[in-house]
RODRENTOR-383774 format. One line per field, with one value per residue (C-alpha): residue in one letter; x, y, z; residue number from 1. Coordinates in nm, 2 decimals, m for minus. Each point is the difference from the previous one (the first is absolute). Layout:
<loses>
res	c(A, ...)
x	c(X, ...)
y	c(Y, ...)
z	c(Z, ...)
n	c(NUM, ...)
</loses>
This chain:
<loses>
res	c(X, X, X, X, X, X, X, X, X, X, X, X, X, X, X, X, X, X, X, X, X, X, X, X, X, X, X, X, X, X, X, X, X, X, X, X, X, X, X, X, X, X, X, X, X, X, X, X, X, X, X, X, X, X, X, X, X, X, X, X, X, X, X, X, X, X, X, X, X, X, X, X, X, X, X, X, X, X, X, X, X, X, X, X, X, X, X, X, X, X, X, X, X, X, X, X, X, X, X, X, X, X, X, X, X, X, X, X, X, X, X, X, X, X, X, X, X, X, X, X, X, X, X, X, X, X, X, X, X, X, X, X, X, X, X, X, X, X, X, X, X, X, X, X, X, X, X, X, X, X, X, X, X, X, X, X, X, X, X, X, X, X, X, X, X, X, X, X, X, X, X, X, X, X, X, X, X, X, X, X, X, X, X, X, X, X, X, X, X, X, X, X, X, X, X, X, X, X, X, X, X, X, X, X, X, X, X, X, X, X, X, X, X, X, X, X, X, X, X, X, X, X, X, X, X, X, X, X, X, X, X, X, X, X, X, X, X, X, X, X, X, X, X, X, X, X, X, X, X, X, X, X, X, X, X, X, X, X, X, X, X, X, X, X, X, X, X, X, X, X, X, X, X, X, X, X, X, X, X, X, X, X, X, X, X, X, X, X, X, X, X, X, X, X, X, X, X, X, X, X, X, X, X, X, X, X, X, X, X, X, X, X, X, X, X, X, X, X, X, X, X, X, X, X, X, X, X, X, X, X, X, X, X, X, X, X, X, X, X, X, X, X, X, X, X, X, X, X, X, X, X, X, X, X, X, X, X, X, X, X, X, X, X, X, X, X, X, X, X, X, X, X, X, X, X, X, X, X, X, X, X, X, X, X, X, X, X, X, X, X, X, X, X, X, X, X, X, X, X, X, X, X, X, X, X, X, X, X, X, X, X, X, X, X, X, X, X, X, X, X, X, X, X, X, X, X, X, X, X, X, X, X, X, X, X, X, X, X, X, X, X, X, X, X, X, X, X, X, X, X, X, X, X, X, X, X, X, X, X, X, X, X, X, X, X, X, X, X, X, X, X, X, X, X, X, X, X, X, X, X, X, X, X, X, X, X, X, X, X, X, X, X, X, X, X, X, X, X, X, X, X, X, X, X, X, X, X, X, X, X, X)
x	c(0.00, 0.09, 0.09, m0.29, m0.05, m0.14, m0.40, m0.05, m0.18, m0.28, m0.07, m0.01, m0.33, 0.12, 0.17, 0.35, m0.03, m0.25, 0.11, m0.07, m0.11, 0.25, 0.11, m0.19, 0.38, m0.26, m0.21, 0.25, m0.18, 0.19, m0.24, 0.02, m0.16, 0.10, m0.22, m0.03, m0.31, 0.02, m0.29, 0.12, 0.25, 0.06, 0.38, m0.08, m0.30, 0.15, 0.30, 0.05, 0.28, m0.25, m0.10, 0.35, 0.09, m0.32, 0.10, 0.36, m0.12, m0.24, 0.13, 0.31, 0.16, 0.23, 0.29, 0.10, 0.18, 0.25, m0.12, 0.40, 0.17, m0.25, 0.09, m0.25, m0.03, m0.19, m0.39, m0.27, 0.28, 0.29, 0.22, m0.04, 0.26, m0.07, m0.05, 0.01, m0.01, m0.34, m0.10, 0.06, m0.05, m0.11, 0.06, m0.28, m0.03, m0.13, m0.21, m0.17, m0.38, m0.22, m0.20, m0.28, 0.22, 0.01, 0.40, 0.16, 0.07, 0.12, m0.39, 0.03, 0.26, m0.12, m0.33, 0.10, 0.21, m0.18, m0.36, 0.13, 0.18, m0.40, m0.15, m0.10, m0.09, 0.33, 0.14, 0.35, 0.04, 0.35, 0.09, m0.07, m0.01, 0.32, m0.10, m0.13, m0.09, 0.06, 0.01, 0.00, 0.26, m0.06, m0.17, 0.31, 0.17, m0.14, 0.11, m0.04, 0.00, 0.07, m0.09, 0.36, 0.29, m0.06, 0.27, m0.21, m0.17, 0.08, m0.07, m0.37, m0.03, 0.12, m0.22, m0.32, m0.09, m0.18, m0.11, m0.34, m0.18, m0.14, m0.27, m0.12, m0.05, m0.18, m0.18, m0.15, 0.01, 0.16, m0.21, 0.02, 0.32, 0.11, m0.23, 0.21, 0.30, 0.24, 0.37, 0.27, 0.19, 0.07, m0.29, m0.35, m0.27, m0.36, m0.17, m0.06, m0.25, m0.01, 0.19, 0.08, 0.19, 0.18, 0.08, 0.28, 0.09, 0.38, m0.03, 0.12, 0.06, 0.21, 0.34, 0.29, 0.27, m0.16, 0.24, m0.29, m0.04, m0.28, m0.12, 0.08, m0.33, m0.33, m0.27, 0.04, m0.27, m0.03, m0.23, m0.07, m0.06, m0.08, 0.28, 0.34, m0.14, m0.24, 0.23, 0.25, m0.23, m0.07, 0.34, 0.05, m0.37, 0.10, m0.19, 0.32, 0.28, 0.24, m0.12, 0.19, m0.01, m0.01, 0.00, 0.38, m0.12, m0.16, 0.31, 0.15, m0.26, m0.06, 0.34, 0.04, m0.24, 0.08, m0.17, 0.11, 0.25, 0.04, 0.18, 0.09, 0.15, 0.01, m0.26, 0.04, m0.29, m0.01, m0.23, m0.01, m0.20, m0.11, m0.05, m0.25, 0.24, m0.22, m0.31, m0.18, m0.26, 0.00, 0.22, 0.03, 0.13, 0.35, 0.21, 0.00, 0.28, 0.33, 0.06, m0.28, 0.11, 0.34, m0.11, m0.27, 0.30, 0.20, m0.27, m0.03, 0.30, m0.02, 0.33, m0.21, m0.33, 0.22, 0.22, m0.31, m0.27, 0.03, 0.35, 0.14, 0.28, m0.24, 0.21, m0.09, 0.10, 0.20, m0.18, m0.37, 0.03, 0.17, 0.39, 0.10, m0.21, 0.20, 0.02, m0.13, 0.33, 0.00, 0.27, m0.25, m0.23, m0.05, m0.03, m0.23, 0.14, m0.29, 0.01, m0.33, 0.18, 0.09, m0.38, m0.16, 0.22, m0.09, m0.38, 0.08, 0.17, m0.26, m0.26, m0.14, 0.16, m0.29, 0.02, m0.31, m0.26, m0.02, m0.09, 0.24, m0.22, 0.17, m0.03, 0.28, 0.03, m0.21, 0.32, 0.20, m0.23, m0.03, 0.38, m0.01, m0.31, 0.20, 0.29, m0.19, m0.19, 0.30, 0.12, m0.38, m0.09, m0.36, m0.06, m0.29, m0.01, m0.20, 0.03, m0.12, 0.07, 0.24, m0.21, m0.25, 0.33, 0.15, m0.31, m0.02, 0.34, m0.05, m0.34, 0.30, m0.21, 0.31, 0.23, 0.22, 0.01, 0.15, 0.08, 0.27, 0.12, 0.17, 0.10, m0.16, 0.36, 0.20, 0.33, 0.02, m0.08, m0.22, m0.27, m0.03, 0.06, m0.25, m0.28, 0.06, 0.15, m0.14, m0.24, 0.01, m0.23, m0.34, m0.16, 0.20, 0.21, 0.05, m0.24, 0.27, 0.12, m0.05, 0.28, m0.07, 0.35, 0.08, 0.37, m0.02, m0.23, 0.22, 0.34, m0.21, m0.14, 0.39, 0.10, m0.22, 0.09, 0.34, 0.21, 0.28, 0.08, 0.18, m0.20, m0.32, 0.17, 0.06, m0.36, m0.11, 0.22, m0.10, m0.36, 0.07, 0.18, m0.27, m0.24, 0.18, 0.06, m0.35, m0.12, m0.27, 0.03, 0.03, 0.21, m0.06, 0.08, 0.05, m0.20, 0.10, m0.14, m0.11, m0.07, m0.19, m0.03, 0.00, 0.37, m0.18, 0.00, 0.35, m0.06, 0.28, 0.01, 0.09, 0.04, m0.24, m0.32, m0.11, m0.09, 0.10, m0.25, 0.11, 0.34, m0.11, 0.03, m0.11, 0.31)
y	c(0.00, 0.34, 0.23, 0.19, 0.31, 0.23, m0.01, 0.29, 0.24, 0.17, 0.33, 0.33, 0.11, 0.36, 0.19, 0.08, 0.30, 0.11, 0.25, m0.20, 0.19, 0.09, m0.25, 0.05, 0.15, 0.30, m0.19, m0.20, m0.33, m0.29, m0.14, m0.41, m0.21, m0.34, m0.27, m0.25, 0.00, m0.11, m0.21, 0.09, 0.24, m0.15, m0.17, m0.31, m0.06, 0.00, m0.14, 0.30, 0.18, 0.30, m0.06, m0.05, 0.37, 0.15, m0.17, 0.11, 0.38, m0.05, m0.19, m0.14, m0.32, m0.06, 0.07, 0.16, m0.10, 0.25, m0.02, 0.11, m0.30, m0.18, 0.02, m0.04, 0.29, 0.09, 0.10, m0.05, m0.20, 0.18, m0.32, m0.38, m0.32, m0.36, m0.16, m0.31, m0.13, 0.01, 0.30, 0.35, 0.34, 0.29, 0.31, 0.26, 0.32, 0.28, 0.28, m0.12, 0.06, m0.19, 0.25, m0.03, 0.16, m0.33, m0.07, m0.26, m0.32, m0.32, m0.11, 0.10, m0.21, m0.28, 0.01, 0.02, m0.32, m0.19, 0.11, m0.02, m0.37, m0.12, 0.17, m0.26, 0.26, 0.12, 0.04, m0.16, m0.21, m0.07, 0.31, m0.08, m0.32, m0.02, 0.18, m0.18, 0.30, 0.39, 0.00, 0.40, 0.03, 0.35, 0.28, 0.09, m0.34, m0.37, m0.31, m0.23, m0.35, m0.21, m0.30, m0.11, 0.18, 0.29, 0.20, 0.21, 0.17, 0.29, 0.06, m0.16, 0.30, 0.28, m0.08, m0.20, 0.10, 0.30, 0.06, 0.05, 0.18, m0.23, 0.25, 0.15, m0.33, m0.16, 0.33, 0.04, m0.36, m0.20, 0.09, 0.39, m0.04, m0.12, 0.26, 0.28, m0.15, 0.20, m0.01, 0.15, 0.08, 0.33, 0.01, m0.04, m0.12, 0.22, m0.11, m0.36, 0.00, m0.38, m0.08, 0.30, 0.27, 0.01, 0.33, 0.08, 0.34, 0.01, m0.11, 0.32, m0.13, m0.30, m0.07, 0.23, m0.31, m0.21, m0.15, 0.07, 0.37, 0.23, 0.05, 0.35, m0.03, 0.05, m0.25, m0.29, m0.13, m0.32, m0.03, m0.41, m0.05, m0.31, 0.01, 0.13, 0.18, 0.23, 0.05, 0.13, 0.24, 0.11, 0.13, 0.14, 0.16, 0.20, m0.16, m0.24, 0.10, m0.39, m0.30, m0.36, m0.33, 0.19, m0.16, m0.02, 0.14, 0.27, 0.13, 0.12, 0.20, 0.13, 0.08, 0.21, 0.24, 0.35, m0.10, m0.31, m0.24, m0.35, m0.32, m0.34, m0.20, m0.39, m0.14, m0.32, m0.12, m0.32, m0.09, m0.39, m0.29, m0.27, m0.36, m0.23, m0.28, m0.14, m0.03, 0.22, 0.02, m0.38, m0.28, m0.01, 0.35, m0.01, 0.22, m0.24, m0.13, 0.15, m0.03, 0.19, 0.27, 0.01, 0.03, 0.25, 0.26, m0.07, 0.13, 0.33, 0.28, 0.13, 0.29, 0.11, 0.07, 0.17, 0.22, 0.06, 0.04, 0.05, 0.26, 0.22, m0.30, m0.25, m0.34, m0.38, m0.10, m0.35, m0.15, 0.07, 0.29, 0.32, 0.01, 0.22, m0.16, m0.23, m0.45, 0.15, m0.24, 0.05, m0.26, m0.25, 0.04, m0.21, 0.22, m0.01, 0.23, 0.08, m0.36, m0.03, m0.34, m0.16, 0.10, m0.16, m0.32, m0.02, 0.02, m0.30, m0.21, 0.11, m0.17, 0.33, 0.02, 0.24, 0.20, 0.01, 0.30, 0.16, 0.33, 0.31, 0.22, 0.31, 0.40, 0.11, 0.23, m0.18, 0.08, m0.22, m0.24, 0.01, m0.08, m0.34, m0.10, 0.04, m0.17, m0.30, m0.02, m0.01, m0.33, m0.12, 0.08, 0.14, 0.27, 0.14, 0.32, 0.08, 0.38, 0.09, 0.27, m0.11, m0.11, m0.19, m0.21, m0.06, m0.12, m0.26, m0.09, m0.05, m0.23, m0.22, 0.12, 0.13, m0.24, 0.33, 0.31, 0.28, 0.28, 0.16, m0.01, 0.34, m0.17, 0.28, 0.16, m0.22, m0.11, m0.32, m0.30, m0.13, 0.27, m0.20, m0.34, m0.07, 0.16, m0.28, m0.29, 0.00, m0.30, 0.19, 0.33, m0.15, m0.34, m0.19, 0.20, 0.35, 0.20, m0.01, m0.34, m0.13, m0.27, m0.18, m0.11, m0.11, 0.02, 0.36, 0.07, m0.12, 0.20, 0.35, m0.02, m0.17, 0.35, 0.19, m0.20, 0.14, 0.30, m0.15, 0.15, m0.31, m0.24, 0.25, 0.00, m0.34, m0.10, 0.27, m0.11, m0.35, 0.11, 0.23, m0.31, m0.22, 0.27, 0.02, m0.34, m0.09, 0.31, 0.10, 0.37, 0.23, 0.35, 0.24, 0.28, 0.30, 0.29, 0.35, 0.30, 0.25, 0.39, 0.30, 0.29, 0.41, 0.14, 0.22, m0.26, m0.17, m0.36, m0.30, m0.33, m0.30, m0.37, m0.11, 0.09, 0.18, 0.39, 0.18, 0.30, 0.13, 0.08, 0.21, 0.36, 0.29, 0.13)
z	c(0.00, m0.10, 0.34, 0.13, m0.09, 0.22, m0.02, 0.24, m0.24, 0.23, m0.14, 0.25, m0.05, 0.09, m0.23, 0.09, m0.12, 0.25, 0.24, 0.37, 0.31, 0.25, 0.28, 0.33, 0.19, 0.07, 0.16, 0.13, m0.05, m0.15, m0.28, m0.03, m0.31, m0.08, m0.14, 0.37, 0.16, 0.39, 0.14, 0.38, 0.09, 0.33, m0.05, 0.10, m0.24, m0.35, m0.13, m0.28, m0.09, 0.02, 0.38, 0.09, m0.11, 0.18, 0.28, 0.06, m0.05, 0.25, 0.26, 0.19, 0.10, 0.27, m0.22, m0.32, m0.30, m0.13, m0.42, m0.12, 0.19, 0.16, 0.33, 0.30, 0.20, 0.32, m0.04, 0.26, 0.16, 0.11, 0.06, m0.01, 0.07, 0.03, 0.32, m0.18, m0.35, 0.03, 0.23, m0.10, 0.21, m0.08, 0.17, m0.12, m0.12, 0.26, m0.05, m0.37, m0.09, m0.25, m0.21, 0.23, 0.29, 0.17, 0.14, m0.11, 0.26, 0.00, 0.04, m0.40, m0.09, 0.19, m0.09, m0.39, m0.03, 0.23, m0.19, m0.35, 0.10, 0.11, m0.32, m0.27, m0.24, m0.03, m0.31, m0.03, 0.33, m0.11, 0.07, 0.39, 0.07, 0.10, 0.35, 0.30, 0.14, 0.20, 0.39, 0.15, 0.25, 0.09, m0.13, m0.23, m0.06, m0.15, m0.10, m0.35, m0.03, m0.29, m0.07, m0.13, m0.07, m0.28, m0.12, m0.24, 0.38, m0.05, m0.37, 0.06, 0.28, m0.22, m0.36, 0.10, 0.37, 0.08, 0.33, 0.05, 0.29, 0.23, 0.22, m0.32, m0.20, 0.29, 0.01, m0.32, m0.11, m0.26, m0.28, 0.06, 0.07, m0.40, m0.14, 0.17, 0.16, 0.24, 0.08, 0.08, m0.31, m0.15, m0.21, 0.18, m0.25, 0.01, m0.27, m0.19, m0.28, m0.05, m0.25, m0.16, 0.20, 0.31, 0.17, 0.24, 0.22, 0.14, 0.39, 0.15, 0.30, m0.12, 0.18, m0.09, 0.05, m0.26, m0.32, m0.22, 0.13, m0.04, m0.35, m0.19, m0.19, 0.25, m0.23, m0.18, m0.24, m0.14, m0.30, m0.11, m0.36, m0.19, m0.25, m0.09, m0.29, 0.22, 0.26, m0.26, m0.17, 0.39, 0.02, m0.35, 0.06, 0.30, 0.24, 0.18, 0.05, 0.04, m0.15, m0.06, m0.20, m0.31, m0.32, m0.15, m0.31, 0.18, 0.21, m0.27, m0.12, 0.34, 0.10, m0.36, 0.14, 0.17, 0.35, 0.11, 0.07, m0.04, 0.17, 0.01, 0.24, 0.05, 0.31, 0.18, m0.15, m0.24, m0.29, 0.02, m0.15, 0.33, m0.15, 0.15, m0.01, 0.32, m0.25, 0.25, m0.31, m0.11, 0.01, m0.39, 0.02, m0.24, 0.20, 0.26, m0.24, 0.08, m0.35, m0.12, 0.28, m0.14, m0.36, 0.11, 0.11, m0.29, m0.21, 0.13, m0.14, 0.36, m0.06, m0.33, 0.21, 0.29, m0.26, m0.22, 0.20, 0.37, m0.12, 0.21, 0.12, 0.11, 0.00, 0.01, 0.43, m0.11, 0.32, 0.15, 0.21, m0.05, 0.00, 0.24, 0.31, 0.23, m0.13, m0.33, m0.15, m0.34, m0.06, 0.15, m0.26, m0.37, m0.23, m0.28, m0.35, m0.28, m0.22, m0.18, m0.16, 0.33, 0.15, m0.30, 0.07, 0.36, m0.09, m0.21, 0.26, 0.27, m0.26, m0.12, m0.37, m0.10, 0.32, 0.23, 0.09, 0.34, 0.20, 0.09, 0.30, 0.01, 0.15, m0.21, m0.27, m0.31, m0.23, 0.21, 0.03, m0.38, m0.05, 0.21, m0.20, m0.32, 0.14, 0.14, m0.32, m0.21, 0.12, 0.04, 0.37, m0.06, 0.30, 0.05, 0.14, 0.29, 0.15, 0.38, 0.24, 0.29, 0.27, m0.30, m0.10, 0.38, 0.10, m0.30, 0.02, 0.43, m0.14, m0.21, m0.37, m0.16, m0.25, m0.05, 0.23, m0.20, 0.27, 0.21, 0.39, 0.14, 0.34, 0.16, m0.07, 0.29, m0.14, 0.11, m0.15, 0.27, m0.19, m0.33, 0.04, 0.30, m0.20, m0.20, 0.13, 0.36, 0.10, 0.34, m0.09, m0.05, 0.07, m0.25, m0.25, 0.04, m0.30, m0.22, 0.00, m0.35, 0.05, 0.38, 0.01, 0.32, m0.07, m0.09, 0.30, 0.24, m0.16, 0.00, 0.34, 0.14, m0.12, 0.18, 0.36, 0.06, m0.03, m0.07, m0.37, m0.15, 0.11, m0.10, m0.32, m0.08, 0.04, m0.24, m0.26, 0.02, 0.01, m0.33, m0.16, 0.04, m0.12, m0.29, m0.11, 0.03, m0.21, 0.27, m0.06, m0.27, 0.07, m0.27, 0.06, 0.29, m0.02, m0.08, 0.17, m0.20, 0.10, m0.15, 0.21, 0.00, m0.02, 0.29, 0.19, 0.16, 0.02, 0.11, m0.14, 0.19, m0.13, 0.26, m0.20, 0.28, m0.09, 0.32, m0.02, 0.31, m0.15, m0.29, m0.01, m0.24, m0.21)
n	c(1, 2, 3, 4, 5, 6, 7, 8, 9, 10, 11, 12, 13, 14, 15, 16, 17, 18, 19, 20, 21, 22, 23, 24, 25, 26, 27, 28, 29, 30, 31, 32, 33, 34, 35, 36, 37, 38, 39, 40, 41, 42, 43, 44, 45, 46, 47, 48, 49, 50, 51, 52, 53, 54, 55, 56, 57, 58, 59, 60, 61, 62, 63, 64, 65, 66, 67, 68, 69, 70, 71, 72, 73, 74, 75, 76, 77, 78, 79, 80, 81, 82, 83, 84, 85, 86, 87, 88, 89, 90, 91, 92, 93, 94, 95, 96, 97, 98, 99, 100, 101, 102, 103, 104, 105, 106, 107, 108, 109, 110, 111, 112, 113, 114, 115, 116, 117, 118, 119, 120, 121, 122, 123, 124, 125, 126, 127, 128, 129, 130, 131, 132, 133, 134, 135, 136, 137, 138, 139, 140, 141, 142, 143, 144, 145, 146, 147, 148, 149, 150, 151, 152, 153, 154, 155, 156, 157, 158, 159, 160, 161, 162, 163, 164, 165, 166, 167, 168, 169, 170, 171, 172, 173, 174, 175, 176, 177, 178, 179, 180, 181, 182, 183, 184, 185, 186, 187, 188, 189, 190, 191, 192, 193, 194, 195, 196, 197, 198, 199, 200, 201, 202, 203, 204, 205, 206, 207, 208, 209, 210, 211, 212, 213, 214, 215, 216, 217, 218, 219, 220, 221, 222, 223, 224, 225, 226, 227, 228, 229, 230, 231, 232, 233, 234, 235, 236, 237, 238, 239, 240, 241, 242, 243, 244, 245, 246, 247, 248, 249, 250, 251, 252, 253, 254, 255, 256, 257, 258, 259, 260, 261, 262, 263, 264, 265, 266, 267, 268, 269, 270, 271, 272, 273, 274, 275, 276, 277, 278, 279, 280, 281, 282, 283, 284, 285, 286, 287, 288, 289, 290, 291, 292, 293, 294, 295, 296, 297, 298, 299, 300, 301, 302, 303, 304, 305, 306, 307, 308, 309, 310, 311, 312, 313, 314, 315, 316, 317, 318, 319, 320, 321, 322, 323, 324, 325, 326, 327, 328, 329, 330, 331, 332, 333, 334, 335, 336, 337, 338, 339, 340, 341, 342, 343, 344, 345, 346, 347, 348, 349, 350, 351, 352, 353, 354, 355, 356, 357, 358, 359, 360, 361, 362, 363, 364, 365, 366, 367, 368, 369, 370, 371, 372, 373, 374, 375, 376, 377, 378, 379, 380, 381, 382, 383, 384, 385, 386, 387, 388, 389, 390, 391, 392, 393, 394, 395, 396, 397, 398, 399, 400, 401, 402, 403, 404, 405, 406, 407, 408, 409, 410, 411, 412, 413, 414, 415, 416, 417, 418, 419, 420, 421, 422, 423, 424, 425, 426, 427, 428, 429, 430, 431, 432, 433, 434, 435, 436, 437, 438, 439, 440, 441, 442, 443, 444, 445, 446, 447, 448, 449, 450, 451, 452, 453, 454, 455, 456, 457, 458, 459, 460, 461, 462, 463, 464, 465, 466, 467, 468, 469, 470, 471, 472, 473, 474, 475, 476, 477, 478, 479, 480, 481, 482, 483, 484, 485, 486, 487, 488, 489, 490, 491, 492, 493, 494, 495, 496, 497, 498, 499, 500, 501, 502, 503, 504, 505, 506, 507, 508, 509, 510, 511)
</loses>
């Protein structure tokens, strides 16, 4: 097959040669479009990339990770050591409010993990389960349990672990509670109009010591769209003044007029293909045959699509998960180079010599869903393509409907290994197989969580690689590609960019 060529032809439907209005710096409110919509803006009810940046403008965790070098810094806790290497104390921040003028207590802390570690309905259990549970020691210090040894503490506390007021929730209730939330982050949120905008005013009286600081810029509106093509003509209309995930195509265009600016920067989020190599939907299911899974990757010219059509220096990871986080052992992994030839043969030896037809689910863009279907169809895998919003495709994939899941995995931004694998190779998350587990491989179950039990690096290390090895050789997973961030935004505005993917609102500034 012929290298892709990039697809993304989405046409502005403003003219840019319209004159936009001015950027709202005289206002001083920060206008936010992109094309997410967010079911629940409490934290701990969604799993998107979306609620994740709400939730670090609006509230705090115990600590703080510095976005230049990723170093954990004090936050609501003003220290912590390990009692034992499974009990960690925190010593807490004094004199803090919530937005509701509440103070902030160890009762908070406490009451968070231990609530969120009996709550079935939240969203990605993984990302807790590894506490036993918070015990208050005083009114200012606490302690954490774990269940085992977890190295990754610390960067679980910083990205995925807001503290939540426990008076006020208990207060107002659980369900008011989502529709309004409060914290105690530099942002306070006032408004939430469903799923369409979410309004913030700076906390005025948030705490002068914080990392984060206080932000330049008094409001902060986030306007939800339903795609990238209305969120752009948002920002080229006047009425936004930062958008992101635009088009590749479209960057250019936007970047070559007078107003804006543009950027790109790599995100540790990977595009993959999961394989029900279990046969999750049916025993007869051919990519239960490593072969078939081995040919299936060969097919696909994964450097053309991440040149091509992601841009901007997206790469192929040689291993599944992203290749700067800790045990992500690239040497470990088989590789699998673009060989249309070799796949055809392998369908042959697995007893498909005319190829076989199957499902791809997906909530990617449809032009790179478009590319794997021409791939696969080229050596005679027939994919049908089925699009659905996130939580539509989670929730079939958790149900164990999906042959193929075309999506991606951020690892909420924690750059360690023990983010990626475990959200799919963990039998230990749910009853069974964690939601991701297309593979119920025992072996590989008991390597990924042997390299969460211990903090001893090399021996963390070596079960990761074996993990990734076996990974590999069996085919169960499909890297494709890692994401690449991109940014339109008012030159008014001044706005940093962090490989994270996590927009830092409370850092921007009016030029």
């Amino acid at each position: 097959m012929m290298l892709v060529k990039s697809t993304l032809r989405s046409v502005l439907l403003v003219s840019a040669l319209a004159t936009p209005a001015m950027a709202q710096k005289s206002a001083d409110t920060l206008r936010v479009v992109w094309w997410d919509q967010i079911v629940n803006v409490n934290p701990y009810y969604n799993q998107l990339r979306a609620g994740i940046i709400v939730s670090h403008q609006a509230f705090d965790g115990l600590v703080y990770r510095d976005p230049t070098n990723f170093e954990i810094k004090p936050l609501l806790a003003t220290s912590w050591k390990y009692i034992d290497e499974t009990t960690i104390e925190f010593t807490l921040r004094q004199g803090v409010k919530f937005h509701d003028g509440s103070p902030f207590t160890a009762d908070d802390a406490v009451y968070t993990i231990n609530s969120i570690l009996s709550d079935k309905q939240v969203s990605v259990p993984s990302n807790y389960n590894w506490m036993a549970g918070a015990e208050k020691i005083d009114d200012f210090k606490m302690v954490v349990k774990t269940k085992k040894v977890f190295p990754a503490a610390m960067e679980y506390f910083a990205m995925v672990m807001p503290i939540l007021p426990k008076a006020y929730r208990e207060k107002v209730g659980s369900d008011a509670y989502d529709k309004l939330p409060v914290g105690a982050g530099p942002y306070k949120i006032t408004r939430v109009d469903g799923v369409n905008q979410i309004e913030m005013e700076r906390f005025e009286d948030y705490f002068k010591d914080s990392p984060k600081s206080r932000p330049a810029i008094r409001k902060l509106v986030i306007h939800e769209v339903v795609d990238n093509t209305t969120a752009l003509n948002e920002l080229i209309g006047g009425k936004a003044d930062w958008t992101w995930n635009v088009l590749p195509d479209n960057l250019a265009k936007v970047g070559a007029m007078g107003p804006f600016k543009t950027e790109q920067a790599e995100t540790m989020r990977v595009n993959s293909l999961n394989l029900d190599a279990a046969g999750r939907t049916g025993a007869d299911n051919p990519l239960t045959k490593v072969k078939v899974r081995q040919a299936l990757i060969h097919a696909i010219d994964r450097e053309s699509i991440a040149k091509n059509l992601m841009q901007g220096g997206s790469r192929v990871p040689p291993a599944p998960c992203f290749p700067t986080q800790f045990g992500c052992d690239a040497q470990a992994a088989v590789q699998y180079p673009y060989d249309p030839t070799k796949a055809k043969a392998l369908l042959a030896e697995a007893g498909y010599p005319n190829g076989f037809d199957t499902e791809v689910v997906s909530y990617v863009l449809p032009q790179f869903e478009g590319a794997i279907q021409g791939y696969l169809k080229a050596v005679g895998i027939n994919a049908k393509m089925t699009h659905l919003q996130v939580q539509a495709q989670i929730q079939r994939s958790q149900e164990g409907k999906n042959p193929i899941d075309l999506g991606n995995w951020g690892s909420y931004s924690i750059n360690d290994v023990s983010a990626f694998l475990p959200q799919y190779y963990s039998g230990a998350l749910t009853e069974g197989f964690s939601t991701g587990d297309f593979a119920h491989d025992a072996e590989v179950q008991k390597l990924v969580i042997a390299g969460g039990q211990t903090t001893d690096k090399a021996v963390r290390a070596k079960a990761y690689s074996a993990a990734i090895k076996r990974i590999t050789e069996q085919a169960y997973f499909v890297p494709l590609f890692t994401s690449v961030g991109t940014y339109a935004y008012r030159k008014e505005l001044k706005m940093p960019v962090w490989t994270d993917e996590l927009p830092r609102y409370y850092l921007a500034s009016w030029n």
